[in-house]
C-alpha positions in Angstrom: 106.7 82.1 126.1 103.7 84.2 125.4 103.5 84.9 129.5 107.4 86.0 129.5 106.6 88.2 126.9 103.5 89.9 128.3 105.5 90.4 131.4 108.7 91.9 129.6 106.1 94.2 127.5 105.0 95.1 130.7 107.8 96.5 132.4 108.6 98.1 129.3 106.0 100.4 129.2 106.0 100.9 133.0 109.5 102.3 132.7 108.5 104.6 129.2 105.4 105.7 130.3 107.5 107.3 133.9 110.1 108.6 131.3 107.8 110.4 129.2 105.9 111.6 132.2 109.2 113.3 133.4 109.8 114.8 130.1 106.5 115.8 129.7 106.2 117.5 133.4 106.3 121.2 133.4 109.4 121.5 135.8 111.5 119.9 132.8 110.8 122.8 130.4 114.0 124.8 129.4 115.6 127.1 126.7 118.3 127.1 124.0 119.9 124.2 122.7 119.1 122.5 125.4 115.6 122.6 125.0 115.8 121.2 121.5 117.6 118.1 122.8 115.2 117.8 125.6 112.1 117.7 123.1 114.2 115.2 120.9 114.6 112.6 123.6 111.0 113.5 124.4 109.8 112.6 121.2 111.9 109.5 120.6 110.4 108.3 124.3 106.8 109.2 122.9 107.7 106.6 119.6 109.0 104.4 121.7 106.1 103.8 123.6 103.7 104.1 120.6 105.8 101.0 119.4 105.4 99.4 122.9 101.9 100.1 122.9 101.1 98.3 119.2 103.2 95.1 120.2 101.1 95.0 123.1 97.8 95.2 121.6 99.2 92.8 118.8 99.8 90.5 122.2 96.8 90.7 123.3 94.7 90.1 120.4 96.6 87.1 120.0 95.7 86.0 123.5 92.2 87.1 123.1 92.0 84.4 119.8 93.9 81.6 121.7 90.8 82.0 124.1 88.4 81.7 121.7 87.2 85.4 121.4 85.8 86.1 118.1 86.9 88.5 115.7 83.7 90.3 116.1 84.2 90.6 119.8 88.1 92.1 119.2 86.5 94.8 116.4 84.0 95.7 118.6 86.5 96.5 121.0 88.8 98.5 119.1 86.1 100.2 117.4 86.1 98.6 113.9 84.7 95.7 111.6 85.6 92.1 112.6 87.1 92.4 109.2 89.3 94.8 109.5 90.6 93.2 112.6 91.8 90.3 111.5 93.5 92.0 108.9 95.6 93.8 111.2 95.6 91.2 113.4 94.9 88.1 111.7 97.2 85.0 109.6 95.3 84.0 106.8 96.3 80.4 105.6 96.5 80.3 101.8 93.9 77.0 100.9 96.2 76.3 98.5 99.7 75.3 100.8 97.9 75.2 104.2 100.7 78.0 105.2 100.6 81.5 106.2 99.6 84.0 103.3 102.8 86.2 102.1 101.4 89.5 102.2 102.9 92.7 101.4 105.3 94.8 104.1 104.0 98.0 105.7 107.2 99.7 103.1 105.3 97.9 100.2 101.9 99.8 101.1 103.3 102.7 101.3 105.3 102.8 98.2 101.6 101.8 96.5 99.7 104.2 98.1 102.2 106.6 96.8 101.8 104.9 93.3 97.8 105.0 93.5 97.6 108.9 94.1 100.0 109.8 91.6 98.2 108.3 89.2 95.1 109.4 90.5 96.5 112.9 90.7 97.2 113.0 86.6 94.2 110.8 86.0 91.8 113.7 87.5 94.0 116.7 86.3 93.2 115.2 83.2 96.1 114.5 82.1 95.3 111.2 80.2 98.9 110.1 78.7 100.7 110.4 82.1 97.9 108.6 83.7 97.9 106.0 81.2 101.9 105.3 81.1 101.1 104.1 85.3 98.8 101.6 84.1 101.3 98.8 83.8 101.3 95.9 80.9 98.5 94.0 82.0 96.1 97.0 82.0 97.9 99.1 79.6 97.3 96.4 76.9 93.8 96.8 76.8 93.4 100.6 77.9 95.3 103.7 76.3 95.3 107.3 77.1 92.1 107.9 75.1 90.5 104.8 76.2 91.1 106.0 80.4 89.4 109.2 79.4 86.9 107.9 78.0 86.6 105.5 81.2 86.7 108.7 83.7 84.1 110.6 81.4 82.1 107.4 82.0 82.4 108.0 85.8 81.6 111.6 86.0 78.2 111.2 83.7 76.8 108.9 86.5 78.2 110.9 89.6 79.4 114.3 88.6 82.2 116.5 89.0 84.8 115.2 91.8 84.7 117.6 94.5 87.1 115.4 97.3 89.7 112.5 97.7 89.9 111.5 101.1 93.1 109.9 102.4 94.0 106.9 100.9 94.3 102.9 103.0 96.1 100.2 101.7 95.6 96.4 102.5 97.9 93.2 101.5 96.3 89.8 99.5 97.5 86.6 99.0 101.2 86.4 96.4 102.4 89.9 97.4 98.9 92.0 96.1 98.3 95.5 97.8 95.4 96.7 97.2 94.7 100.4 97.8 91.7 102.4 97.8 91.2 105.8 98.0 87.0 107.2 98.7 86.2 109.5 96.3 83.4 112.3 96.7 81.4 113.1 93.5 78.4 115.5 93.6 76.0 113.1 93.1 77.8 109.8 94.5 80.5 108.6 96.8 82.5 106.0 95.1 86.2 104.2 95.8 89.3 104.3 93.4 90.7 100.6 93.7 94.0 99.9 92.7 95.8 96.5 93.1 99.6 96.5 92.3 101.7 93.3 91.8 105.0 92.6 93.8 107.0 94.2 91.1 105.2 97.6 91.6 103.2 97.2 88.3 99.6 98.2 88.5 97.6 94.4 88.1 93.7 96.0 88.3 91.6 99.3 88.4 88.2 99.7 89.7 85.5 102.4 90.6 83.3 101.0 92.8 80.1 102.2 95.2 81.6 103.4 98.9 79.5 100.6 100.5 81.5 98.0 98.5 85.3 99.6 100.4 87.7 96.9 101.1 89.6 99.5 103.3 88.1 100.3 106.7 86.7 103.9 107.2 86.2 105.8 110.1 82.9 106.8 111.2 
């Protein structure tokens, strides 16, 4: 089964990646309206193939691991840890059923990440009672507006004033957790805003941890 699929993936992309060629030749350029189609169909072929392209290197990590190739050997090809490899890659079985962990769709990372900087927007605007009404019933039990700027005042006496927030990276845990983290540049330290939200969207934890200690893989 895994054969027939390698060999339908393949003609796949054999017949996008001469479609896109086509479209992307010079001859094919025109004007007007239908131009605009033109570069439409252009850019649907380009997604197409991009989709292609992830199956297939989905395919053959899985066929590297049924060979026995370490995680550290498939990181090391695609240019990151052995960790974050597997968990793009990876099933992790949940010790406590023996089955495949439910983690969290690529919509439900999203919708966090998109939680996690709107909270971190009004949490360094300063703007401590909007910050604090994000902080769900777990965390908002024990920490109220006052008490999160007291928390951030905390973290700006030991690394100063926030001067960046890089892009934020979301991973999924065991029962439905995403975590995301989002690197934080201080002028005296580089730290990580973690955020771990529960299936229902609420927030579940809040950390601000050393860069070294990321979850999240970061580019070089």
């Amino acid at each position: 089964m895994g054969n027939q699929r390698g060999h339908e993936l393949a003609d796949h992309i054999t017949r996008i990646v001469t479609l896109l060629a086509d479209e992307l030749s010079p001859s094919n350029e025109s004007s007007g309206e239908s131009s605009r189609s033109d570069v439409t169909h252009a850019l649907s072929t380009a997604r197409s193939l991009q989709a292609l392209a992830d199956e297939a290197l989905a395919h053959l990590v899985t066929d590297a691991r049924g060979r026995g190739i370490t995680w550290q050997t498939i990181g090391d090809a695609l240019g990151i840890s052995r960790q974050a490899a597997f968990q793009r890659f990876g099933i992790a079985i949940d010790p406590r059923t023996g089955k495949a962990v439910n983690k969290p769709t690529e919509e439900a990372k999203r919708e966090a990440i998109t939680k996690a900087e709107q909270f971190l927007d009004d949490l360094t605007a300063s703007r401590w009672e909007e910050a604090a009404g994000q902080l769900g019933p777990v965390i908002g039990a024990h920490l109220d507006a006052e008490g999160l700027a007291t928390t951030w005042a905390q973290v700006a006496s030991i690394s100063g004033a926030l001067e960046t927030r890089l892009p934020a990276e979301a991973i999924g845990l065991a029962d439905g957790i995403t975590v995301v983290e989002q690197p934080l540049a201080f002028e005296a330290a580089d730290l990580v805003a973690r955020i771990s939200y529960n299936t229902d969207g609420s927030m579940a934890g809040l950390w601000f941890v050393p860069a070294d200690q990321a979850l999240t893989e970061r580019p070089d």
